[in-house]
Predicted model as a PDB file, atoms N, CA, C, CB and O in Angstrom, pLDDT in the B-factor column:
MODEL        1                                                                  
ATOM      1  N   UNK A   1     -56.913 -26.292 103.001  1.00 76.00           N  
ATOM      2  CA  UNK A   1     -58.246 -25.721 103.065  1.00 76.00           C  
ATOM      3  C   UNK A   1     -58.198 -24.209 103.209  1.00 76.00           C  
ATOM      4  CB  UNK A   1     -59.020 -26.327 104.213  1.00 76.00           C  
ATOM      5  O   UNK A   1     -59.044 -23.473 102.700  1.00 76.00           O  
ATOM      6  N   UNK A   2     -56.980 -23.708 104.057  1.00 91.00           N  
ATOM      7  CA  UNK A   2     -57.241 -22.942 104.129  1.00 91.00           C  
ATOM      8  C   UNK A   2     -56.679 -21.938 102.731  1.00 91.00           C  
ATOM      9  CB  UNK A   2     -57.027 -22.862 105.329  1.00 91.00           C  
ATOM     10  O   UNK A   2     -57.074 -20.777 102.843  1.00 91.00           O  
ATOM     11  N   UNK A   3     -56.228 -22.079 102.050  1.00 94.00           N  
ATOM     12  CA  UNK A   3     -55.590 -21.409 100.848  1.00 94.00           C  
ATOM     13  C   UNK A   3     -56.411 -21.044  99.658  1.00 94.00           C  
ATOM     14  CB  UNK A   3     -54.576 -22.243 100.354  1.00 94.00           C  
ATOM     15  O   UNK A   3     -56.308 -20.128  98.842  1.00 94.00           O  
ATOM     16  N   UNK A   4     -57.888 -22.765  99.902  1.00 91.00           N  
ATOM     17  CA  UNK A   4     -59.113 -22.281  98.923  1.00 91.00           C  
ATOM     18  C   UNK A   4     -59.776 -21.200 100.092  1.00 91.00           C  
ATOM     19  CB  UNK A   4     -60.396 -23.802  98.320  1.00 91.00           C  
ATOM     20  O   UNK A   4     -60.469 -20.587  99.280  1.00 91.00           O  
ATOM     21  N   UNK A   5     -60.001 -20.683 101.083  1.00 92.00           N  
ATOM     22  CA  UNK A   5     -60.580 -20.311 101.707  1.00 92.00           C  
ATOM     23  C   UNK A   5     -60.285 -18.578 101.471  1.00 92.00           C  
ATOM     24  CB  UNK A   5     -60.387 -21.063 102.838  1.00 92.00           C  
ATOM     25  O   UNK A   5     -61.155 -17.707 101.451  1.00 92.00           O  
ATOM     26  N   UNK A   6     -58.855 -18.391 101.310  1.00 93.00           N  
ATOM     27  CA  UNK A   6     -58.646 -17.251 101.206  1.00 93.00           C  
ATOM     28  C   UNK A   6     -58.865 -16.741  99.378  1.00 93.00           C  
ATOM     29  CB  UNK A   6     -57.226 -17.114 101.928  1.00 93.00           C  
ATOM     30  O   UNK A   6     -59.375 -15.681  99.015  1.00 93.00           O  
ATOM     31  N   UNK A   7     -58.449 -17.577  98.680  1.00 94.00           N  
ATOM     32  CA  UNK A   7     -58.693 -17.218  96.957  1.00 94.00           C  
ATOM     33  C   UNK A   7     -60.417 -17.029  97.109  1.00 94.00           C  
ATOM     34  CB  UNK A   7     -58.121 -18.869  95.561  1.00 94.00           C  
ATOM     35  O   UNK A   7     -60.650 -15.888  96.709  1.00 94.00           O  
ATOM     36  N   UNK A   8     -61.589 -17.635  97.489  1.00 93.00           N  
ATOM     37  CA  UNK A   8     -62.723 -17.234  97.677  1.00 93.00           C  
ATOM     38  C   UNK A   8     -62.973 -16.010  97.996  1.00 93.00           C  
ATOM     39  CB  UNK A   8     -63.171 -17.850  98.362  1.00 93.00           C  
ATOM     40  O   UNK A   8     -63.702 -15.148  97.504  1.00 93.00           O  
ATOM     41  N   UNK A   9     -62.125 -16.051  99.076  1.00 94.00           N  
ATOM     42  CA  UNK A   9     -63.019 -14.403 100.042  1.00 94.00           C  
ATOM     43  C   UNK A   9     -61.876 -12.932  98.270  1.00 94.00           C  
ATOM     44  CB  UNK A   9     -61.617 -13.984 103.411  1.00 94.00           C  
ATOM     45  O   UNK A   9     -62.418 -11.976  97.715  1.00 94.00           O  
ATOM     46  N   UNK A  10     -60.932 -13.259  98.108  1.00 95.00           N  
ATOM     47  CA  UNK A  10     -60.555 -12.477  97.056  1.00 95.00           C  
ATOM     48  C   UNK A  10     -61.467 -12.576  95.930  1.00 95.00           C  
ATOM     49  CB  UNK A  10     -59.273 -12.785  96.675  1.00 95.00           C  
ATOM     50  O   UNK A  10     -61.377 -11.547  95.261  1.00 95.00           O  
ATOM     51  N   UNK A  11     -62.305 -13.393  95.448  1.00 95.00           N  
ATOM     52  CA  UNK A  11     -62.773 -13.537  94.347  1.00 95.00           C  
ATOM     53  C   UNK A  11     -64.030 -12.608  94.847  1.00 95.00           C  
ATOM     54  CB  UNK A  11     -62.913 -15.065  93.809  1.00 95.00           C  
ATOM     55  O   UNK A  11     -64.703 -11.857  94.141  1.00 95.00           O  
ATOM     56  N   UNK A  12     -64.173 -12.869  96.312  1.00 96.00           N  
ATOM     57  CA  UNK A  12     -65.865 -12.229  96.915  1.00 96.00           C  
ATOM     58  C   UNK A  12     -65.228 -10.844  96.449  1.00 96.00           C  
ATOM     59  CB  UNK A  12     -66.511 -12.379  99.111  1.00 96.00           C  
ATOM     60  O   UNK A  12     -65.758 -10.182  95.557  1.00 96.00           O  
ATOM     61  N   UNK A  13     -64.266 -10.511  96.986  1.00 96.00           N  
ATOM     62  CA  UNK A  13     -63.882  -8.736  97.384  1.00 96.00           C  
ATOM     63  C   UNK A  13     -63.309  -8.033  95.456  1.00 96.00           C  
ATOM     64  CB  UNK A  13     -61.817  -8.672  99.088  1.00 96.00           C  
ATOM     65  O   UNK A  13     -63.254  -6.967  94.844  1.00 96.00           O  
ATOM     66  N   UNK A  14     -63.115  -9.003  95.316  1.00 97.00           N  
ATOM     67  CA  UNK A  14     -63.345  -8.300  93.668  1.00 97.00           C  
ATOM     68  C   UNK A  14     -64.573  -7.979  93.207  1.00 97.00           C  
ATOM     69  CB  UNK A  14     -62.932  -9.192  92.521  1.00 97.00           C  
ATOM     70  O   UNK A  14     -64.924  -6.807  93.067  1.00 97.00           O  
ATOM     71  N   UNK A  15     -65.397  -9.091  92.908  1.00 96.00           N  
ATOM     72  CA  UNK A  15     -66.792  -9.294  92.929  1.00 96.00           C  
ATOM     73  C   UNK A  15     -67.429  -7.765  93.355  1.00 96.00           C  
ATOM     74  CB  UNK A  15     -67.171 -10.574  94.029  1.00 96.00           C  
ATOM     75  O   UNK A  15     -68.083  -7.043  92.603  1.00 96.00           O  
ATOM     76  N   UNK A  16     -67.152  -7.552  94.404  1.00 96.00           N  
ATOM     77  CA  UNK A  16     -67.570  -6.401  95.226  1.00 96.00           C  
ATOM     78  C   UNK A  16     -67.089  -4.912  94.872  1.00 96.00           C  
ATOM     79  CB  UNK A  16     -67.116  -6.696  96.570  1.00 96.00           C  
ATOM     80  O   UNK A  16     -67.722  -3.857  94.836  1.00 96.00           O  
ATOM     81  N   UNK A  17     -65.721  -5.211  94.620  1.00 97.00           N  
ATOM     82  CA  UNK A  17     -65.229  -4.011  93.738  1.00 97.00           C  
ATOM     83  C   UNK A  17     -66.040  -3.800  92.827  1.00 97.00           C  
ATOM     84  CB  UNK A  17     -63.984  -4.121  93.101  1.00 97.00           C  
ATOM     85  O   UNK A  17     -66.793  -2.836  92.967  1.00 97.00           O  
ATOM     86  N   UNK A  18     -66.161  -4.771  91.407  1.00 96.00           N  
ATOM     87  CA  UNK A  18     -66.473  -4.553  90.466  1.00 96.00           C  
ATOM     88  C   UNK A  18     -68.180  -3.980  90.827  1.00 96.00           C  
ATOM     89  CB  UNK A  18     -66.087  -5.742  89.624  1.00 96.00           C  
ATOM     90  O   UNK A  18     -68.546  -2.973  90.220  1.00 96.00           O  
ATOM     91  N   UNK A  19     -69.070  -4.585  91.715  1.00 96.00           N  
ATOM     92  CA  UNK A  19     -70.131  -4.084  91.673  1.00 96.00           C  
ATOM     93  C   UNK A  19     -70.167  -2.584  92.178  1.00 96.00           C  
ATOM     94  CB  UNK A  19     -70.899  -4.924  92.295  1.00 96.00           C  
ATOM     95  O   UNK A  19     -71.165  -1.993  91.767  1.00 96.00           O  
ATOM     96  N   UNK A  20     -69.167  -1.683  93.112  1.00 96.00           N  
ATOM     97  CA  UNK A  20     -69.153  -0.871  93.406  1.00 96.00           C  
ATOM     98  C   UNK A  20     -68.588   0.103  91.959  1.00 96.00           C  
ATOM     99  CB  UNK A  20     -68.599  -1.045  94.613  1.00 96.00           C  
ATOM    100  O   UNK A  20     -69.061   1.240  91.963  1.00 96.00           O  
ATOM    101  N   UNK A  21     -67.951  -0.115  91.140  1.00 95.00           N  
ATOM    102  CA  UNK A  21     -67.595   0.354  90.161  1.00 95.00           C  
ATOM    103  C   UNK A  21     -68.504   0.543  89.292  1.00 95.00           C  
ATOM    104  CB  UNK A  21     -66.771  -0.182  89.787  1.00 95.00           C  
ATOM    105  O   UNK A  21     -68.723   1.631  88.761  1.00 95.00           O  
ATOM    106  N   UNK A  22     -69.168  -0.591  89.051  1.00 94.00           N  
ATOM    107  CA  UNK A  22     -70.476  -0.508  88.107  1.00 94.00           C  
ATOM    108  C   UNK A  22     -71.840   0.585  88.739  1.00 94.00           C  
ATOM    109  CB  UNK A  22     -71.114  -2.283  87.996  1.00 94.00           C  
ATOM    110  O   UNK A  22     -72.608   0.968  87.857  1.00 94.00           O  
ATOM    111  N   UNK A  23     -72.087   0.982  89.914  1.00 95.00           N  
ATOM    112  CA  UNK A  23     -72.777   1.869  90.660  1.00 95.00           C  
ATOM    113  C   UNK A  23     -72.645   2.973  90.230  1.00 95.00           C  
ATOM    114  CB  UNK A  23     -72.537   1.893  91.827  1.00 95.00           C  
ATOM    115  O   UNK A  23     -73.445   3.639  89.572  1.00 95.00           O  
ATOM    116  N   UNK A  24     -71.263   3.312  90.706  1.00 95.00           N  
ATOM    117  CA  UNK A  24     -70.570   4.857  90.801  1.00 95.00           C  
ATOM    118  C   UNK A  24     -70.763   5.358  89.551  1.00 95.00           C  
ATOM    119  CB  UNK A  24     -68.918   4.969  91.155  1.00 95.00           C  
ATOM    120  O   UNK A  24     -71.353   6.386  89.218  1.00 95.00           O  
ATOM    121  N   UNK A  25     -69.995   4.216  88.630  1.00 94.00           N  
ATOM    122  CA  UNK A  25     -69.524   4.838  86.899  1.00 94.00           C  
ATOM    123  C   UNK A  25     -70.488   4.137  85.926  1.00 94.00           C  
ATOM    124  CB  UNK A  25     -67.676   4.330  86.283  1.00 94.00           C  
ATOM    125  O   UNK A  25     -70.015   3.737  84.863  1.00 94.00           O  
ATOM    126  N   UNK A  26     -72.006   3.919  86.228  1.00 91.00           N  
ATOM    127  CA  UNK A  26     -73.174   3.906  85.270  1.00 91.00           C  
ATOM    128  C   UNK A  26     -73.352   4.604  84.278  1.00 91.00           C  
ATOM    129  CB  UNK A  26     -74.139   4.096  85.738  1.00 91.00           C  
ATOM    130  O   UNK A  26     -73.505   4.318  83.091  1.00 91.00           O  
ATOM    131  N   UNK A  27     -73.315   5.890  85.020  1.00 90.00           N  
ATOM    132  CA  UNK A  27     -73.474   7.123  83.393  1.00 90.00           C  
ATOM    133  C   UNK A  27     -72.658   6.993  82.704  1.00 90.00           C  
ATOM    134  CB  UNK A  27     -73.388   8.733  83.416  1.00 90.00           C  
ATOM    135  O   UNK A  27     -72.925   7.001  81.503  1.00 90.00           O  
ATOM    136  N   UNK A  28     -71.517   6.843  83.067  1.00 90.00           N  
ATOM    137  CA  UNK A  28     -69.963   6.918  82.016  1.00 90.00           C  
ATOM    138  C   UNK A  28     -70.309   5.730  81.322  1.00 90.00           C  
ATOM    139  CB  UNK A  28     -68.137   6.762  82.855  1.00 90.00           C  
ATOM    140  O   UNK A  28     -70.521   5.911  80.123  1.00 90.00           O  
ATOM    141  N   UNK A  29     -70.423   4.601  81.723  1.00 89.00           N  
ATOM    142  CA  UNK A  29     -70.308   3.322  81.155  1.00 89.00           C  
ATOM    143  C   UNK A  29     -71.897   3.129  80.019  1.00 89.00           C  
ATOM    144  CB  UNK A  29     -70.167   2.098  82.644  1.00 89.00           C  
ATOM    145  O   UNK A  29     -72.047   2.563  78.936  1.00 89.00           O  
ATOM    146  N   UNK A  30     -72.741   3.809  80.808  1.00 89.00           N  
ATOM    147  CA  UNK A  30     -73.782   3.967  79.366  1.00 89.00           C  
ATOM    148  C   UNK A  30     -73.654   4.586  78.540  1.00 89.00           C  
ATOM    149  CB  UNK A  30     -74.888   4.332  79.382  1.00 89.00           C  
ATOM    150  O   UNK A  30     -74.185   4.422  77.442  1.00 89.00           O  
ATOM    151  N   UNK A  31     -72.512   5.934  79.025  1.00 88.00           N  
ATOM    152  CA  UNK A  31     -72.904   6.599  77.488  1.00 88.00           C  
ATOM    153  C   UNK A  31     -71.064   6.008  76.697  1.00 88.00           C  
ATOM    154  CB  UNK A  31     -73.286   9.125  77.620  1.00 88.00           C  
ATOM    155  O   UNK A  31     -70.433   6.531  75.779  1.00 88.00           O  
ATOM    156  N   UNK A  32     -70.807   5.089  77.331  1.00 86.00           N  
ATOM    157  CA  UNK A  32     -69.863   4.285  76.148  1.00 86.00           C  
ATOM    158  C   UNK A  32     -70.407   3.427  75.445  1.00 86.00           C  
ATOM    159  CB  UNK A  32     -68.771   3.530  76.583  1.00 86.00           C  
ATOM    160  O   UNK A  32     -70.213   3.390  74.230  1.00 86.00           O  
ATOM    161  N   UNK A  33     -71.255   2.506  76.129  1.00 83.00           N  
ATOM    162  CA  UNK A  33     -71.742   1.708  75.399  1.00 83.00           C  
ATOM    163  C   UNK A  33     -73.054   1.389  74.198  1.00 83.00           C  
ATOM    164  CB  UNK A  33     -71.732   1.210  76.154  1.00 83.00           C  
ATOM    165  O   UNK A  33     -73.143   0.624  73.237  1.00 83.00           O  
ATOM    166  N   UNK A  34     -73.866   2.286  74.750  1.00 80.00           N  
ATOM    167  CA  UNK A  34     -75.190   2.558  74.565  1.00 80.00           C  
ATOM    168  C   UNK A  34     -75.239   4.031  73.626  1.00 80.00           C  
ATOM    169  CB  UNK A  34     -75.925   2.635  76.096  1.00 80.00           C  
ATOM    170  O   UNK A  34     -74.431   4.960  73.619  1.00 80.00           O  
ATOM    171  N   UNK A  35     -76.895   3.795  72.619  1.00 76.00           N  
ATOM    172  CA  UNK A  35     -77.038   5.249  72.135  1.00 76.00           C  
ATOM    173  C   UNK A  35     -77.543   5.901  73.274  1.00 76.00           C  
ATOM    174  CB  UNK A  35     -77.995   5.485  70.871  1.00 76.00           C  
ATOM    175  O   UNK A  35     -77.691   5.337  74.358  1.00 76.00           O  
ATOM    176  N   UNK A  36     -77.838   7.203  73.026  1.00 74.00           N  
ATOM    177  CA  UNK A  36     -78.032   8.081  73.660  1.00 74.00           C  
ATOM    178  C   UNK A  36     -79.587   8.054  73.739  1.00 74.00           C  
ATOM    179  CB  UNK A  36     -77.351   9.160  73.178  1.00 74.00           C  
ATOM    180  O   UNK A  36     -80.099   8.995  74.346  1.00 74.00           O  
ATOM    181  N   UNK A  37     -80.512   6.990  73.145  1.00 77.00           N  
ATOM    182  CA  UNK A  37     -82.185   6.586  73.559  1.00 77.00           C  
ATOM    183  C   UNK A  37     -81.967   5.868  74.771  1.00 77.00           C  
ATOM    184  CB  UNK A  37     -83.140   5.510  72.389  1.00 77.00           C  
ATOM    185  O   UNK A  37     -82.842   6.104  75.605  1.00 77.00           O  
ATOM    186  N   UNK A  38     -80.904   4.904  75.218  1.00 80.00           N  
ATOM    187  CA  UNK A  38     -80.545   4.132  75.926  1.00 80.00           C  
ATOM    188  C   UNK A  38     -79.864   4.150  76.805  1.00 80.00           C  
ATOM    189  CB  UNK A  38     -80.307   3.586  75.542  1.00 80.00           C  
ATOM    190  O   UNK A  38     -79.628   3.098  77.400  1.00 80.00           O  
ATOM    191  N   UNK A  39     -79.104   5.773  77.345  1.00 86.00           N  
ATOM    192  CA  UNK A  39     -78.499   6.088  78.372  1.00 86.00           C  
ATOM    193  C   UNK A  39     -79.316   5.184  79.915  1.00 86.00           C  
ATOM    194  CB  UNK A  39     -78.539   7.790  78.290  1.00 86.00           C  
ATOM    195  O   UNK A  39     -79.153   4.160  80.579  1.00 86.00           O  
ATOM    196  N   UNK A  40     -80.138   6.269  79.859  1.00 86.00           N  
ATOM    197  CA  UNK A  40     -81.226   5.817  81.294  1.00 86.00           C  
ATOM    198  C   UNK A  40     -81.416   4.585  81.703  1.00 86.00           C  
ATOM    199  CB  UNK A  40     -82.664   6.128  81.158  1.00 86.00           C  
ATOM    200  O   UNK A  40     -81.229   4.125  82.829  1.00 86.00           O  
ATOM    201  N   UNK A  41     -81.907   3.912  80.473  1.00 87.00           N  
ATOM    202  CA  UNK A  41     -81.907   2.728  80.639  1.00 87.00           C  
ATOM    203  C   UNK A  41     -80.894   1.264  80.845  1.00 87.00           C  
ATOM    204  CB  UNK A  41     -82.454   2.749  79.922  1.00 87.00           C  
ATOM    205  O   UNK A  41     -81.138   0.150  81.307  1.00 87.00           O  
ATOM    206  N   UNK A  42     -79.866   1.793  80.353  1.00 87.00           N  
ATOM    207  CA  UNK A  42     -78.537   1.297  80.379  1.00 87.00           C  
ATOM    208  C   UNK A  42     -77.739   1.804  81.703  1.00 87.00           C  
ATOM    209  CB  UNK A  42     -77.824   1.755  79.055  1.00 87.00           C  
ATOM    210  O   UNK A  42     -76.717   1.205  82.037  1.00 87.00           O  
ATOM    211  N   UNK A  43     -78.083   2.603  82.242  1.00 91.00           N  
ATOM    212  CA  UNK A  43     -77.555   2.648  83.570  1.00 91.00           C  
ATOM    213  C   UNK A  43     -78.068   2.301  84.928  1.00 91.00           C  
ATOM    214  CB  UNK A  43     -77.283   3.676  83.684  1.00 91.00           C  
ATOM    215  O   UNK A  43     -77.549   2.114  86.028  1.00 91.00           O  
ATOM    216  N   UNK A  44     -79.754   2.277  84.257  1.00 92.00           N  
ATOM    217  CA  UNK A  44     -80.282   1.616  85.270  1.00 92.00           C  
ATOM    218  C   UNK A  44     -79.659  -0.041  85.604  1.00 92.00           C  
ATOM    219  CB  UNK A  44     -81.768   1.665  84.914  1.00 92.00           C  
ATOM    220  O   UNK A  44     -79.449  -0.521  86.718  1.00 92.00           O  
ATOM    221  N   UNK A  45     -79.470  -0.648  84.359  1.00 92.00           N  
ATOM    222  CA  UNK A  45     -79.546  -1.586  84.666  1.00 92.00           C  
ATOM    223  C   UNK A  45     -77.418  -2.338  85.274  1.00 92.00           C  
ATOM    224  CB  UNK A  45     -80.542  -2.119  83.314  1.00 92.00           C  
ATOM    225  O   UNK A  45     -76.834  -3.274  85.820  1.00 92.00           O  
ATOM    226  N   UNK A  46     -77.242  -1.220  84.713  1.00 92.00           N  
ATOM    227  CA  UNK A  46     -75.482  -0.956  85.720  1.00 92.00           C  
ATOM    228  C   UNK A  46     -75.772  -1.182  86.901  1.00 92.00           C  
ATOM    229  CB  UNK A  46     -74.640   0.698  85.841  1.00 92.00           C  
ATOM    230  O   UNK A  46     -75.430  -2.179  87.536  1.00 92.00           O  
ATOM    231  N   UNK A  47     -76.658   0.042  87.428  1.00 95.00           N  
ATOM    232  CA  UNK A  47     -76.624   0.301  89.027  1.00 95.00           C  
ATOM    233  C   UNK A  47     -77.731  -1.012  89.339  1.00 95.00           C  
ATOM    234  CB  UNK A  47     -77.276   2.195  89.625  1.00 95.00           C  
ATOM    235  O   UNK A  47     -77.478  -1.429  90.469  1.00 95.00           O  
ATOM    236  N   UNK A  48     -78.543  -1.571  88.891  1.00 96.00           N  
ATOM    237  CA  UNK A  48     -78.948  -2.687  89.492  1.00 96.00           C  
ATOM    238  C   UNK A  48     -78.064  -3.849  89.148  1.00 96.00           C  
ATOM    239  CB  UNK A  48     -80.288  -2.921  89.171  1.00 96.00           C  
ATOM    240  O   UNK A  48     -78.654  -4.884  89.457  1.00 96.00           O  
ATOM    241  N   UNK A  49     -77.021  -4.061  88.691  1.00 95.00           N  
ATOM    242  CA  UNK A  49     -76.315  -5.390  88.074  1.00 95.00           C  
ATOM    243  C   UNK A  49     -75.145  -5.363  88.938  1.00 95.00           C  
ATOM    244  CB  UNK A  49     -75.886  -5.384  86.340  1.00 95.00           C  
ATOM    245  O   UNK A  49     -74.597  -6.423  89.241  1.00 95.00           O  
ATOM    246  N   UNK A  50     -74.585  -3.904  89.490  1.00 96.00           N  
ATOM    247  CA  UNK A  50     -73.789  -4.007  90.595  1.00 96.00           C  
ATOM    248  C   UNK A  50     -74.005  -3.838  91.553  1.00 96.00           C  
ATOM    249  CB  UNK A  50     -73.055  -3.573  90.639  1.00 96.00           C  
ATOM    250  O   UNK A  50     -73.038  -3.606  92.279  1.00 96.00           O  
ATOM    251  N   UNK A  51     -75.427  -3.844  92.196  1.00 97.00           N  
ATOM    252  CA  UNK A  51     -76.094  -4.341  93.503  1.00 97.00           C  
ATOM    253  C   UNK A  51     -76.311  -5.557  93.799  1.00 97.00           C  
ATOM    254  CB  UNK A  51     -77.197  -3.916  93.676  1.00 97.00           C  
ATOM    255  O   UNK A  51     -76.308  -5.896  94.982  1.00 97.00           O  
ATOM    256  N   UNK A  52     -76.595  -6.673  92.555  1.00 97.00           N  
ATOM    257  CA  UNK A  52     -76.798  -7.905  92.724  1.00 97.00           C  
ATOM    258  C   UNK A  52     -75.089  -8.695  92.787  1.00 97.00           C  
ATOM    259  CB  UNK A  52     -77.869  -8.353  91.465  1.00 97.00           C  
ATOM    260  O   UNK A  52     -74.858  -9.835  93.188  1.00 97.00           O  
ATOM    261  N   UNK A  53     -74.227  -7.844  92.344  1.00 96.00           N  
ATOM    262  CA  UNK A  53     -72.733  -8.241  92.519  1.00 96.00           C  
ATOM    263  C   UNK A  53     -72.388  -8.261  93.833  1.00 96.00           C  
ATOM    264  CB  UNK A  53     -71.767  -7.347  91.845  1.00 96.00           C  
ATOM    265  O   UNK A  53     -71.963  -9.242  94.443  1.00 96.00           O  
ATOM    266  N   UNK A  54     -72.668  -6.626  94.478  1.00 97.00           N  
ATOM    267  CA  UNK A  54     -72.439  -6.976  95.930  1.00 97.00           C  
ATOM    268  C   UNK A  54     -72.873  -7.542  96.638  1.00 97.00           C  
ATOM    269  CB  UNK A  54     -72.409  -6.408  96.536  1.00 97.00           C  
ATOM    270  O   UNK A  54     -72.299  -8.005  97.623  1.00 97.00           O  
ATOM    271  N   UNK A  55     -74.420  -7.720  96.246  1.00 97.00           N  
ATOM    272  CA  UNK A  55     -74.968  -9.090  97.355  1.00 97.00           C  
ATOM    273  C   UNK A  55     -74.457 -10.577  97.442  1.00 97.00           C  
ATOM    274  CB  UNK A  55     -76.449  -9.422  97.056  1.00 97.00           C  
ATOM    275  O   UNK A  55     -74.285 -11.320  98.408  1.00 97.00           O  
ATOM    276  N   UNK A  56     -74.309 -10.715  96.328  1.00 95.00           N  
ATOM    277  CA  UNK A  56     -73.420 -12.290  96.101  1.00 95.00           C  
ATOM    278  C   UNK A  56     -72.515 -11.774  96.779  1.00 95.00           C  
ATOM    279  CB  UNK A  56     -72.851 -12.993  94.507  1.00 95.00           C  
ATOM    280  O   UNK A  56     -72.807 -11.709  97.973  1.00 95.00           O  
ATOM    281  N   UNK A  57     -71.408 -11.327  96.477  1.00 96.00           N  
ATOM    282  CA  UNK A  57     -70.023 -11.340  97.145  1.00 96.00           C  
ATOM    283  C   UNK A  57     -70.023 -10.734  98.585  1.00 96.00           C  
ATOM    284  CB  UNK A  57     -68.990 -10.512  96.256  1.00 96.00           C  
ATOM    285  O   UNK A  57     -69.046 -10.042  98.870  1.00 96.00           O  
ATOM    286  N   UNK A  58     -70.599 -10.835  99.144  1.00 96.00           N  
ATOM    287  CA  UNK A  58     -71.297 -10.722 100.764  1.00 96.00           C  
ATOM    288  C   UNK A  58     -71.618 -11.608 100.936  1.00 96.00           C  
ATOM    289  CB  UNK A  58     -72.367  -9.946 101.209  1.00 96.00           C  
ATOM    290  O   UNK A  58     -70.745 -12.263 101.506  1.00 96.00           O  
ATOM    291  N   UNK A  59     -73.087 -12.508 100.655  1.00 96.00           N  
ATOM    292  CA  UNK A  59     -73.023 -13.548 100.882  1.00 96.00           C  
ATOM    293  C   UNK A  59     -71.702 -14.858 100.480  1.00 96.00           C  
ATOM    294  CB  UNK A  59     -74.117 -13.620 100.477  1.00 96.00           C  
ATOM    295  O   UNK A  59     -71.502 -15.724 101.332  1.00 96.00           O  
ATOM    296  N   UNK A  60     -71.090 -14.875  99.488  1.00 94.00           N  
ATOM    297  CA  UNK A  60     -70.017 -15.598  99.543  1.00 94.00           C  
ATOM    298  C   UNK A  60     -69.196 -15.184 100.876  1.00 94.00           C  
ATOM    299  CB  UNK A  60     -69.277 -15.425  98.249  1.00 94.00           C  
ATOM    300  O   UNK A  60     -68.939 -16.126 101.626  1.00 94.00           O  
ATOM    301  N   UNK A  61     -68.775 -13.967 101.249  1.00 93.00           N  
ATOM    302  CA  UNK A  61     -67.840 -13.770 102.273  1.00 93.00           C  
ATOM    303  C   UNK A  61     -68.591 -14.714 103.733  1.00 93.00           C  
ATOM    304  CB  UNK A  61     -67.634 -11.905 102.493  1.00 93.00           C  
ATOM    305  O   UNK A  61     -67.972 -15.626 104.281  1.00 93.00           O  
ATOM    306  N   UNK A  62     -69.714 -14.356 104.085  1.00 95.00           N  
ATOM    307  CA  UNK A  62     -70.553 -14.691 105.115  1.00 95.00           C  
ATOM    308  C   UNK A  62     -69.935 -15.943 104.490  1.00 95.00           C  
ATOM    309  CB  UNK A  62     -72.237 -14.270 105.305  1.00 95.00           C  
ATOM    310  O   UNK A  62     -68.712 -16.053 104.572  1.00 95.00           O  
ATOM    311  N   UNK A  63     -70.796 -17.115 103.736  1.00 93.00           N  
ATOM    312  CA  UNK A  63     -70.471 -18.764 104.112  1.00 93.00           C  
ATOM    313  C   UNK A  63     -69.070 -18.836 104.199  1.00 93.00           C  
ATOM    314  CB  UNK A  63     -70.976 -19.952 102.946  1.00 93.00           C  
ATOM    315  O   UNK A  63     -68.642 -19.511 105.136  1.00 93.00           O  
ATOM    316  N   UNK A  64     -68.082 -18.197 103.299  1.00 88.00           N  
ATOM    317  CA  UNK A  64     -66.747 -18.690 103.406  1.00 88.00           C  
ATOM    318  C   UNK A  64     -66.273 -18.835 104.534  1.00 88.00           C  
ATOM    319  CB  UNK A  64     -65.929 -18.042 102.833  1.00 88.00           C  
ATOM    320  O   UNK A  64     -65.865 -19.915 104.963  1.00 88.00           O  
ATOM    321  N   UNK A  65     -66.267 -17.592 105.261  1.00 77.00           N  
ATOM    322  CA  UNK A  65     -65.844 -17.513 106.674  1.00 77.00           C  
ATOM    323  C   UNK A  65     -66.322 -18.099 108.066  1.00 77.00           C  
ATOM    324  CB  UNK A  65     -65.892 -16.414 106.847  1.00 77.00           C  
ATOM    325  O   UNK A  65     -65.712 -17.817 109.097  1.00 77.00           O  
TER     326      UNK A  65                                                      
ENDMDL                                                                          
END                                                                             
């Protein structure tokens, strides 16, 4: 039990990485992906897509533990 217990809380703390990554590096990552009508909007939705990452992987940490 305890071995799924710890691969969880790693999957949470990636999870969490990745949403902190997606925050920070929005602009960069819109203007790779996106035209340049679609910057703003494409990063908005970065910095909200890696807020909803860290909330999951918080709440996963909370029940796991």
């Amino acid at each position: 039990m305890e071995i799924i217990n710890l691969i969880g809380m790693l999957i949470a703390l990636l999870l969490a990485m990745l949403g902190v990554i997606c925050i920070y590096d929005a602009r960069k990552m819109a203007k790779k992906y996106f035209s340049f009508h679609d910057q703003n909007e494409g990063a908005k939705w970065f910095k909200i897509g890696g807020f909803i990452m860290i909330i999951v992987s918080i709440c996963m940490l909370y029940f796991i533990s």
